[in-house]
C-alpha positions in Angstrom: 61.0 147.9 199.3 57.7 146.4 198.1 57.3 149.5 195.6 60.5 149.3 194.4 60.4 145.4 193.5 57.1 146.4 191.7 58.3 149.2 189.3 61.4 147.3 188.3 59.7 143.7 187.7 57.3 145.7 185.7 60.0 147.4 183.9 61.9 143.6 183.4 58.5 142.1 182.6 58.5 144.6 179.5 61.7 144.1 178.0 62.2 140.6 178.4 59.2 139.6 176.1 61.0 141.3 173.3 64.4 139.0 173.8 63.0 135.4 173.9 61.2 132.8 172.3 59.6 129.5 172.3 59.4 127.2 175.0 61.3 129.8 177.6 59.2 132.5 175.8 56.1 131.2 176.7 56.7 129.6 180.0 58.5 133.0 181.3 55.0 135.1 179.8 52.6 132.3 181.9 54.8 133.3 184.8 54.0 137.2 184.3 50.4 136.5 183.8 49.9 134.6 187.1 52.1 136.9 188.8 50.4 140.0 187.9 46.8 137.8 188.9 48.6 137.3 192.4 48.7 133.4 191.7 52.6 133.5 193.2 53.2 130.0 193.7 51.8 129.6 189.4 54.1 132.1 188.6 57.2 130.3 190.2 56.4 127.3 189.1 56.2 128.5 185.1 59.4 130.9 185.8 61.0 127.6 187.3 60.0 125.5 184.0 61.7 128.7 181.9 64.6 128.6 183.7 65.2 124.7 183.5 65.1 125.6 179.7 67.6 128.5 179.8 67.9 130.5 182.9 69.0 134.7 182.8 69.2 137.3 184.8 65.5 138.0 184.5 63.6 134.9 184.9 65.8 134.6 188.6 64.4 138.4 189.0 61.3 137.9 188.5 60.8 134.3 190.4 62.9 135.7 192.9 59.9 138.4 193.3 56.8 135.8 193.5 58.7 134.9 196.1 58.9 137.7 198.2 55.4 138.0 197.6 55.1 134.4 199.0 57.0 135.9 202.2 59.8 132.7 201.3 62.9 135.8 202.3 65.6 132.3 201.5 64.2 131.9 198.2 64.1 135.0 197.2 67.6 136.2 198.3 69.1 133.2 196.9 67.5 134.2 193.2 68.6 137.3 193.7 71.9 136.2 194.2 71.9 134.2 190.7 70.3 136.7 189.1 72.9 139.2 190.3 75.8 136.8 189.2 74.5 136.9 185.6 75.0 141.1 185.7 71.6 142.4 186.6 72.4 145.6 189.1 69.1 146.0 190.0 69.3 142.2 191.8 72.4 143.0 193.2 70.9 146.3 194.5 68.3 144.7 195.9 70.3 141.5 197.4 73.1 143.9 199.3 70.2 145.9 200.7 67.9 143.0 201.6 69.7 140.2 202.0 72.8 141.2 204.2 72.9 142.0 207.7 76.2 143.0 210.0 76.9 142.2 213.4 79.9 145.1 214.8 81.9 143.4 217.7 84.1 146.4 219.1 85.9 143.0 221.4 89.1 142.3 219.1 91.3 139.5 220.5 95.4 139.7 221.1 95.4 137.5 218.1 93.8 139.8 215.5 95.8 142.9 216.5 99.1 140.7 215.9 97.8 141.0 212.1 96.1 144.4 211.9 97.7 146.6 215.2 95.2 149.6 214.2 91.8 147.3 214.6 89.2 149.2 216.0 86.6 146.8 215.6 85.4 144.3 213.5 82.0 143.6 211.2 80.8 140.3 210.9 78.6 140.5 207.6 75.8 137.3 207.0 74.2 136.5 203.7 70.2 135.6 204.9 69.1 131.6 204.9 73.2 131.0 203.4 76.6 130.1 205.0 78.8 133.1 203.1 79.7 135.3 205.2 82.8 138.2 205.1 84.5 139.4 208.4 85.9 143.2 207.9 88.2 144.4 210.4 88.0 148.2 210.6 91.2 149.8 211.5 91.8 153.4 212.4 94.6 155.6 213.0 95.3 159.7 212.8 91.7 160.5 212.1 91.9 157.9 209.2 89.8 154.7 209.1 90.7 151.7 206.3 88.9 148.2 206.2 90.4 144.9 205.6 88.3 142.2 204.5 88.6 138.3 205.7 87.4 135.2 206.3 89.3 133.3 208.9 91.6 136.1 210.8 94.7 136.1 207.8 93.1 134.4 205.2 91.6 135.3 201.9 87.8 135.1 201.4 85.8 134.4 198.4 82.9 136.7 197.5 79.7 135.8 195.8 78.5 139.6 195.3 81.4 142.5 196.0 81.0 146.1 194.1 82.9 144.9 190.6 82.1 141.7 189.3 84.5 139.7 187.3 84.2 140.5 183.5 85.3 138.2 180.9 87.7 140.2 178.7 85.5 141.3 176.2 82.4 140.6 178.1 79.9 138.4 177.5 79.8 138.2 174.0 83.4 137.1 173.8 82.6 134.4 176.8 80.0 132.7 174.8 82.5 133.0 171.6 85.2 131.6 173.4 83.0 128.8 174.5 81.3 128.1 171.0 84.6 128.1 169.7 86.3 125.8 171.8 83.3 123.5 172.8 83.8 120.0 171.4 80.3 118.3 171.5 81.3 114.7 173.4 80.7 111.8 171.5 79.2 109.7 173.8 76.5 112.4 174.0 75.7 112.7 170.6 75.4 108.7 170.1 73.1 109.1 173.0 71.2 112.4 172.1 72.0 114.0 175.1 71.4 117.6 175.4 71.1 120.2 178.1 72.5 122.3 180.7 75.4 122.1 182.6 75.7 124.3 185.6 79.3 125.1 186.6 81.2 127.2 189.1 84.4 128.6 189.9 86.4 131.0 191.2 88.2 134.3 189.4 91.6 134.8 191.5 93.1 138.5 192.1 95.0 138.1 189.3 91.7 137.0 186.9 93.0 133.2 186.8 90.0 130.8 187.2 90.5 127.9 189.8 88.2 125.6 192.1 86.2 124.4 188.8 83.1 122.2 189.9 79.9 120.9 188.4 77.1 121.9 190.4 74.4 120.0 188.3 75.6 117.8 185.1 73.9 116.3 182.4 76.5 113.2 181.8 77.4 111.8 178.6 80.8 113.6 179.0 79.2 116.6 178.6 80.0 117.8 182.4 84.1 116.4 181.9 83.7 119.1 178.6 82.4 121.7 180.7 85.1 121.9 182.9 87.9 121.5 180.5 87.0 124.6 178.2 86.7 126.5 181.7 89.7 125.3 183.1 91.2 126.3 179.9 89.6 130.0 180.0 92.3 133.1 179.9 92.2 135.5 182.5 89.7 137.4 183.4 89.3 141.6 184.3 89.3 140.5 188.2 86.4 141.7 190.4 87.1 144.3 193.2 85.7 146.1 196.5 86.8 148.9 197.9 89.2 149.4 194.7 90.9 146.3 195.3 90.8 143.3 193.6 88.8 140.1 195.5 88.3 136.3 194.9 85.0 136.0 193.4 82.7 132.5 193.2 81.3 132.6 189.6 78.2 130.5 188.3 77.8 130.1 184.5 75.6 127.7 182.7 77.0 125.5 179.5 74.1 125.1 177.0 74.2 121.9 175.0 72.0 121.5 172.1 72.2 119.2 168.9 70.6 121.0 165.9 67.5 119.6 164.1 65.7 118.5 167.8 63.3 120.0 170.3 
């Protein structure tokens, strides 16, 4: 694994000094040089300062690697994990393969079978140093073998990573129109000068609906009530799926607030 982490970062490092600028520019390139001198816990520190300014898919990466040189596995799964939820395939790659591991009970009780009669066994699937987790009975009958994915026996389960993630219709570009068209700057923020980031989740239903909207670190001044507002209001999304079907997906976005003329 330690190869692979290498070639990629080195890869990301690349690219991502051609796509920023500024304060994140500089912080994120401070990171890179103490990372690639081997002074790890430097390097998180300035990829921590660039992403309080504006976090993506690559500063997580690439912090998310200083860590696993720092042998911290919870860190570095868990920025994996954001860094996946922003689109990047390589951290999902690398969180599926890293930071998952199954249990297989072949022990299924009376009251299982009553909802899946063809249960061979099930998998009990644990995200490292986190409490998601994602119990998948495996049923089997004629030579043919199906899984069923669930979280307390007959209940639905919500997914932090799964095969598809949920797309915005559009993708991303029409997200952050959507949100720049519909954002209304709160007044009691802009008396105040109150600028930021607000860090949101939720969850895209089967059907692409978004429910369960909660602010996960605010910034106040009505700017957090704003945030969930133009969510709540969002149209549906392309659902995510696994296995081909479509799941319930938790979904972590960041709201950028930022009056113009100021630092």
């Amino acid at each position: 694994m330690k190869d692979k982490l290498l070639v990629v970062a080195l890869i990301l490092f690349s690219f991502y000094s051609f796509g920023q600028s500024g304060k994140t520019d500089k912080n994120f390139k401070k990171g890179t040089e103490a990372y690639e001198s081997g002074n790890y816990k430097e390097a998180v520190s300035f990829y921590t300062l660039s992403i309080n300014d504006r976090p993506t898919s690559n500063s997580f990466f690439n912090r998310a690697l200083a860590y696993y040189k720092l042998l911290d596995s919870c860190n570095f799964c868990n920025d994996l994990k954001h860094a996946a939820n922003f689109g990047d395939e390589d951290s999902k790659k690398l969180y599926l393969e890293n930071c998952i591991y199954t249990m297989i009970d072949t022990n299924i009780p009376d009251s299982v079978k009553l909802y899946y009669p063809n249960a061979d066994h099930y998998e009990i699937s644990f995200a490292m140093c986190s409490s998601d987790s994602v119990v998948r009975i495996i049923s089997k009958k004629d030579d043919k073998s199906w899984s069923d994915d669930i979280c307390e026996f007959g209940l639905e389960p919500v997914y932090t990573i799964i095969e598809v993630m949920p797309c915005f219709v559009g993708g991303d570009e029409a997200r952050n129109k959507y949100i720049a068209d519909n954002i209304k700057y709160p007044e009691k923020a802009l008396a105040n000068i109150i600028q930021g980031t607000v860090y949101v989740s939720f969850i895209i239903e089967k059907d692409g609906s978004v429910t369960n909207v909660k602010v996960l670190r605010g910034i106040g001044g009505g700017c957090d009530e704003e945030s969930v507002r133009i969510i709540k209001q969002m149209p549906k999304w392309t659902p995510g799926t696994q296995n081909g079907k479509p799941r319930r997906v938790l979904f972590n976005m960041p709201i950028y607030y930022k009056l113009s003329g100021l630092k």
